[in-house]
C-alpha positions in Angstrom: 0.0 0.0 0.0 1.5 3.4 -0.9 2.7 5.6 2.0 3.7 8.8 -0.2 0.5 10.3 0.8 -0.2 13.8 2.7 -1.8 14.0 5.5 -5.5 13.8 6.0 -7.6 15.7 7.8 -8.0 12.6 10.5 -3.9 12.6 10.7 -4.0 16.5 11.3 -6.8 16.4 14.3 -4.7 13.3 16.2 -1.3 15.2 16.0 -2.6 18.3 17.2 -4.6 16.3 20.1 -1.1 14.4 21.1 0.6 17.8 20.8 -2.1 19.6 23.4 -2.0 16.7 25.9 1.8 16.6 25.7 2.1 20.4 26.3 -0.9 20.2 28.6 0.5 17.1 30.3 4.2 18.9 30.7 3.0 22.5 31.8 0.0 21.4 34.2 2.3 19.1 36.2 1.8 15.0 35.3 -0.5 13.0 37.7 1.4 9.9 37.9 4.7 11.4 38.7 6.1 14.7 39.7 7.1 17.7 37.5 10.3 17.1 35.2 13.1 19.5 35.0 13.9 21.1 31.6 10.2 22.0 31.2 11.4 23.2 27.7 13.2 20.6 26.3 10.1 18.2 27.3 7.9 20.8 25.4 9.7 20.2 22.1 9.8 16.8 22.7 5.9 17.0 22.9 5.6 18.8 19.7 8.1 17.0 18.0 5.8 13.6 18.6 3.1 15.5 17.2 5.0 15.9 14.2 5.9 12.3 14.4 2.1 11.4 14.6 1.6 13.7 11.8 3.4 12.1 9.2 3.5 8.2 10.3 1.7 7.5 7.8 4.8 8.1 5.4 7.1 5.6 6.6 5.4 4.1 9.8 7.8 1.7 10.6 10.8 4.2 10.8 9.0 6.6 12.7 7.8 3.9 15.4 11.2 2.5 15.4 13.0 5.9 15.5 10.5 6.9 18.8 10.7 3.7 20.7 14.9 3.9 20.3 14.4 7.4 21.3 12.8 6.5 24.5 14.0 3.3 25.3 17.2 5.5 25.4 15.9 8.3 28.0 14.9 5.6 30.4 17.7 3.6 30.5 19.7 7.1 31.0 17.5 8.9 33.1 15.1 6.3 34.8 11.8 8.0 35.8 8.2 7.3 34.9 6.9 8.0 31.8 4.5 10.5 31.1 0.9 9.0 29.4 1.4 11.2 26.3 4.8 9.8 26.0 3.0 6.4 25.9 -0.4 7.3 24.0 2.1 8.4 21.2 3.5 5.1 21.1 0.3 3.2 21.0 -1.1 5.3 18.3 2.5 5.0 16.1 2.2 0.8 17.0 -1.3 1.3 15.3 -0.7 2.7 12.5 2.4 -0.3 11.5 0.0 -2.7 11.6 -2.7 -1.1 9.9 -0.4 -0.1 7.1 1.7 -3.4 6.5 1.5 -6.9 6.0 1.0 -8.5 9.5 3.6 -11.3 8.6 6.2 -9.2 7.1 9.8 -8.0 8.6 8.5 -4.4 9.6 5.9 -5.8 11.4 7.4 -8.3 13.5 9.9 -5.4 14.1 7.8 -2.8 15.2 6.4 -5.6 17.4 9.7 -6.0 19.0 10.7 -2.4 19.0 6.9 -1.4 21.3 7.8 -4.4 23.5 11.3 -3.2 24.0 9.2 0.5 25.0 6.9 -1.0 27.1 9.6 -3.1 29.5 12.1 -0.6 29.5 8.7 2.0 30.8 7.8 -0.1 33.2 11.7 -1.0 34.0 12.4 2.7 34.8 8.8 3.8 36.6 9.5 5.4 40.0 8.0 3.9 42.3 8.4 0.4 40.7 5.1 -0.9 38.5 2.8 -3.2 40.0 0.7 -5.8 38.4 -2.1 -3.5 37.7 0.3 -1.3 36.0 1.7 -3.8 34.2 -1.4 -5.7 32.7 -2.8 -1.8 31.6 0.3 -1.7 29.7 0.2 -5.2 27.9 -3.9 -4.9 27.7 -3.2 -1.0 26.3 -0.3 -2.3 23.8 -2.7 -5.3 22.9 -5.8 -3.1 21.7 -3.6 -1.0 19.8 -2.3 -3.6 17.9 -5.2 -5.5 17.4 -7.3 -2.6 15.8 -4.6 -2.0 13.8 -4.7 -5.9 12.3 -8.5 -5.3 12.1 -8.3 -2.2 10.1 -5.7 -3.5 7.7 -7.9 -6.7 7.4 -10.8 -4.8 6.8 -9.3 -2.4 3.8 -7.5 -5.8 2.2 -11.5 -7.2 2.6 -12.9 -4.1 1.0 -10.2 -3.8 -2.0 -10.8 -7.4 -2.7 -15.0 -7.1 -3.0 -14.2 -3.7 -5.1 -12.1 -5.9 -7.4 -14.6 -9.0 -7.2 -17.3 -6.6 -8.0 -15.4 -5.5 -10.7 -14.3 -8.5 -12.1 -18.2 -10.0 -12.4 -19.2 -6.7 -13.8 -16.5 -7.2 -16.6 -17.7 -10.8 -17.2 -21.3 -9.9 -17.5 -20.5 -7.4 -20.0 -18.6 -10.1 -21.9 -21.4 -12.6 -21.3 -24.1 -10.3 -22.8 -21.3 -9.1 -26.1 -21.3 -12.8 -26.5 -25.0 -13.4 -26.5 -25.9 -10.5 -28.7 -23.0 -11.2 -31.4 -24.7 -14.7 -31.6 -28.2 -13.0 -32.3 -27.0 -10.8 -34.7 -24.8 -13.5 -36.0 -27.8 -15.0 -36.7 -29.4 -11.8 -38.1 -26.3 -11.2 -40.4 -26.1 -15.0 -42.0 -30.2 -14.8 -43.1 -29.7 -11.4 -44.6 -26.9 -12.6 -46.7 -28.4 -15.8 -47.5 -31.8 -13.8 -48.5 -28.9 -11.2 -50.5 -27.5 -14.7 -52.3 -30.8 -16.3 -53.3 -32.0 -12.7 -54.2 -28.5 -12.4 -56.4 -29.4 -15.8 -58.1 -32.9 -15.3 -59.5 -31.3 -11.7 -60.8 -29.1 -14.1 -62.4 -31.4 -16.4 -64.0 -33.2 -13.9 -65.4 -30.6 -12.4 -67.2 -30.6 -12.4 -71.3 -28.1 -14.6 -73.0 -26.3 -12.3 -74.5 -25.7 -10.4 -70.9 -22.9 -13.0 -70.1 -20.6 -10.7 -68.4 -23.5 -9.5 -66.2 -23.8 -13.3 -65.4 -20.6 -13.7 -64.5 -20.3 -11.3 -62.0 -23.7 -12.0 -60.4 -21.9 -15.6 -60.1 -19.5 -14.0 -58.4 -21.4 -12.2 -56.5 -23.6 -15.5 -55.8 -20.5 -17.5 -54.8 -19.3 -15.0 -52.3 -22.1 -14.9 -50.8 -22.1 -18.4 -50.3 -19.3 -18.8 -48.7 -19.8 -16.0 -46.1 -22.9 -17.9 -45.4 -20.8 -20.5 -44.6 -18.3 -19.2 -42.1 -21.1 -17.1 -40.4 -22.8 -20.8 -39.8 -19.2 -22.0 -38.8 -18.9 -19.3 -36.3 -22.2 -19.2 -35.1 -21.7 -22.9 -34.0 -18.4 -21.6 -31.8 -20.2 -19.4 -30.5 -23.5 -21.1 -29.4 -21.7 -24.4 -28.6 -23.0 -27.8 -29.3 -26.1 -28.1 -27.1 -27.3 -24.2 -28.2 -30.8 -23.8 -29.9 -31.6 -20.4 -31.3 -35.1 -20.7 -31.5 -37.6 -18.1 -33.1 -35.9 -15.0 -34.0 -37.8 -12.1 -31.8 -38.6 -8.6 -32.1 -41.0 -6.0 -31.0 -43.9 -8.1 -33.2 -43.7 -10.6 -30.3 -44.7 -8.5 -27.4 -47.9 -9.9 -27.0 -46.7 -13.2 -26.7 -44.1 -11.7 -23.9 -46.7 -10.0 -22.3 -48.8 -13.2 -21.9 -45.7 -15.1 -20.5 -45.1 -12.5 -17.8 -48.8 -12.3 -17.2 -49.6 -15.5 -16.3 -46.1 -15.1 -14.1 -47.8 -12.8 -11.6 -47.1 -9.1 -13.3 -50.5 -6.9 -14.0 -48.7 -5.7 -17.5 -50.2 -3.4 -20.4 -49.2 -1.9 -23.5 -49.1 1.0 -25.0 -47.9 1.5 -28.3 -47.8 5.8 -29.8 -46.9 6.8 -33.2 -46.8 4.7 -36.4 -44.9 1.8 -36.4 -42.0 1.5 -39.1 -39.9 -1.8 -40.5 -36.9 -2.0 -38.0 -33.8 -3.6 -38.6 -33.6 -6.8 -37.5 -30.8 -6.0 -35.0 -32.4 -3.4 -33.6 -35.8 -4.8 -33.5 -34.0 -7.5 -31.6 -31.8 -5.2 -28.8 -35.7 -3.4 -28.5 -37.2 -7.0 -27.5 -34.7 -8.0 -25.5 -34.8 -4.6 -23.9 -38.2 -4.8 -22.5 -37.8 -8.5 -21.7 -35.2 -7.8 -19.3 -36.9 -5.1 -17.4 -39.9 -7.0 -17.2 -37.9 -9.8 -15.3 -36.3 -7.4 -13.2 -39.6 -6.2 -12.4 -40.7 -9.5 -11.2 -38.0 -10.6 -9.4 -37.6 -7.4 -7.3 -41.0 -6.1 -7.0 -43.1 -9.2 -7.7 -46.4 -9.3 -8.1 -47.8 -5.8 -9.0 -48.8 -3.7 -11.8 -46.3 -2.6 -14.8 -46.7 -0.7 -18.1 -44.4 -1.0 -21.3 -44.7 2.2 -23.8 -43.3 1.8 -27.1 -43.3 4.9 -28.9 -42.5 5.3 -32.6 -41.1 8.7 -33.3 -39.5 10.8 -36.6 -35.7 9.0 -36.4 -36.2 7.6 -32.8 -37.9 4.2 -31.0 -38.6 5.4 -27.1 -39.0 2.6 -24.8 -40.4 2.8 -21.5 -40.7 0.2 -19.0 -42.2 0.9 -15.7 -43.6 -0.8 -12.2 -45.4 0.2 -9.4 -43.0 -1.3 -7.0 -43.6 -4.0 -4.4 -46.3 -3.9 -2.2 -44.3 -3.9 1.3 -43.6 0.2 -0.4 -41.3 2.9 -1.5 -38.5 2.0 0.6 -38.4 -1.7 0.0 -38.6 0.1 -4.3 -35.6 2.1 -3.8 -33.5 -0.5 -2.2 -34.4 -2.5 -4.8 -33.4 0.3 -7.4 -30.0 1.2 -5.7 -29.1 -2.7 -5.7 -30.5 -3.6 -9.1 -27.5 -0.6 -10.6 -25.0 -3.0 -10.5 -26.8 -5.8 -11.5 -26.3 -8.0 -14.6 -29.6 -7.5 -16.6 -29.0 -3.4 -16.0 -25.5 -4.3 -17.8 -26.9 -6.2 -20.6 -29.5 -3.5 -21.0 -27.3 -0.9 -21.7 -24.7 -2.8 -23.8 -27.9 -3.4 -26.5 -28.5 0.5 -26.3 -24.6 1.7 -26.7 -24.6 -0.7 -29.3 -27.2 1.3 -31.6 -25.3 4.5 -29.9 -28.8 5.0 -28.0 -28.9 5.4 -24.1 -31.1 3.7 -21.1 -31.6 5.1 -17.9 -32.8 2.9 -15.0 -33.7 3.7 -11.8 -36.4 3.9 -8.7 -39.4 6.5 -8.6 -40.6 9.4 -6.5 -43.9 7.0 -6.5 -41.9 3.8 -5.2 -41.8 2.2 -8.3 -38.9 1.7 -11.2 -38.4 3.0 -14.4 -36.6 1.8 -17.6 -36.1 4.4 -20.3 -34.4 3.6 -23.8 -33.8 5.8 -26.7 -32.4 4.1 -29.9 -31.9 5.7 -33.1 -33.5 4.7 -35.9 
């Protein structure tokens, strides 16, 4: 994890809390021990750990093992009990190791040794001598500190990992829906050249006899065809695999029979159909169906039984598609919940990849009324 990072607002408010209580602690007189000559010098020591606390984020195992050194060198010199900013400071440096590297790793089972080295040689020098109670607060202290730390590192590890998981099935349900619509418009592409090749034929055969060089590129034209008819059918089969059956091709003339599926399903669903309708391409025609089948199967699977409507309006150089639900009985909360979670979800995904694909757009999301709404604009 990188450490070449300024500090945060969270990093500025601890280092000017250790720097008060330091000050505070050295000026008002310590509670635990009496009042240290050299008031100064143990000023500047107090700022300069809040300095320390400042920036541990930058090279935390340095700056814990550069303080514990520090002070497992006053009390071996000048034995006398440690001041609680003096150990706070340490805590909070111990902390921030463990949050910040690997729990196994050199540093860490250094840093370990350096705060253990800082505790005994505290408790070694404390005037009177420590008791048990003093000494289990220390090791209980020292103990939290580095446990939270392990947590907080094992938690950010967790979190980057489910980002990246979440990321990962998002990238593989785009692939999965590419995959499905190049098979359906795989299928699209090899009946419109095969319907191109027959047409190409009967042009041929009906040619004069004396139009032989016409014939011959018709022919042409005809065998060509042919054999891209016969790679699309190649490819098609790598790409449905062997147990894959297309079935009916569908489109937007099939809503009825989609309507009566999801019907008899649970979902209260009408139609409403504006403008005049025009021949689509079969692609799009397709990416339209699909569109609307997929947002009535969210519907039911998030809202369940309740009431929907699908609008399908034809306008000049545009097909508008709207898809919307009343939302679940239980109400508008239970609707939103649904909406926020159903974002990331695959048929939302797949939704949009048939819209950018016609350079249209869809928008999905929950209603002021509790419900959801699908909207699709697709070029025509």
């Amino acid at each position: 994890m990188p450490h070449r990072r300024p500090p945060t607002l969270v990093d500025w408010l601890v280092a000017v809390v250790v720097g008060l209580f330091a000050i505070a602690e050295e000026v008002g007189g310590r509670s635990m021990g009496p009042s240290r000559d050299a008031l100064p010098l143990w000023i500047a020591a107090g700022v300069a750990a809040a300095v320390a606390v400042l920036f541990r984020r930058r090279a935390p195992f340095a700056i814990l093992f550069v303080y514990s050194a520090v002070n497992v060198l006053l009390f071996v010199v000048a034995p006398q009990m440690a001041a609680a900013w003096q150990f706070y400071t340490e805590l909070v440096l111990l902390f921030t190791l463990l949050s910040e590297v690997r729990p196994r790793s050199v540093k860490a089972v250094a840093g370990l040794v350096a705060s253990g080295a800082y505790v005994v040689s505290m408790l070694a020098a404390s005037q009177p001598p420590a008791g048990a109670g003093d000494i289990a607060v220390a090791v209980v202290m020292s103990a939290i500190a580095a446990g939270a730390g392990l947590a907080v590192r094992r938690h950010r590890v967790l979190a980057v990992q489910a980002a990246e998981r979440g990321e990962l099935l998002a990238r593989e349900a785009v692939a999965e829906e590419r995959a499905r619509i190049a098979r359906e418009l795989h299928d699209i592409v090899a009946h419109s050249v095969s319907v191109m090749t027959m047409q190409t034929g009967g042009v041929r055969l009906m040619l004069r006899e004396d139009q032989e060089r016409e014939r011959q590129v018709l022919a042409s034209i005809e065998e060509t065809g042919r054999g891209a008819v016969d790679e699309l059918r190649r490819m098609l089969g790598l790409l449905r695999g062997p147990m894959a059956d297309p079935g009916p091709q569908a489109g937007l003339d099939r809503l009825d029979d989609l309507l009566d599926q999801v019907r008899a399903a649970g979902l209260d669903v009408t139609l409403e159909v504006r403008g005049d309708a025009v021949p689509l391409p079969a692609g799009l025609d397709l990416s339209a169906y699909r569109i609307v089948q997929e947002a009535l199967t969210n519907a039911l699977k998030h809202a369940g039984p309740t009431r929907a409507t699908v609008s399908v309006d034809y306008r000049p150089g545009e097909l508008h598609l709207e898809i919307v639900d009343l939302g679940p009985r239980e109400g508008r909360a239970r609707a939103r919940a649904r909406g926020a979670g159903q974002e990331g979800g695959h048929g939302l995904i797949g939704m949009r990849e048939r819209a950018s694909l016609f350079h249209g757009t869809l928008t999905a999301g929950p209603l002021a009324s509790g419900g959801f709404g699908v909207r699709a604009v697709l070029p025509l």
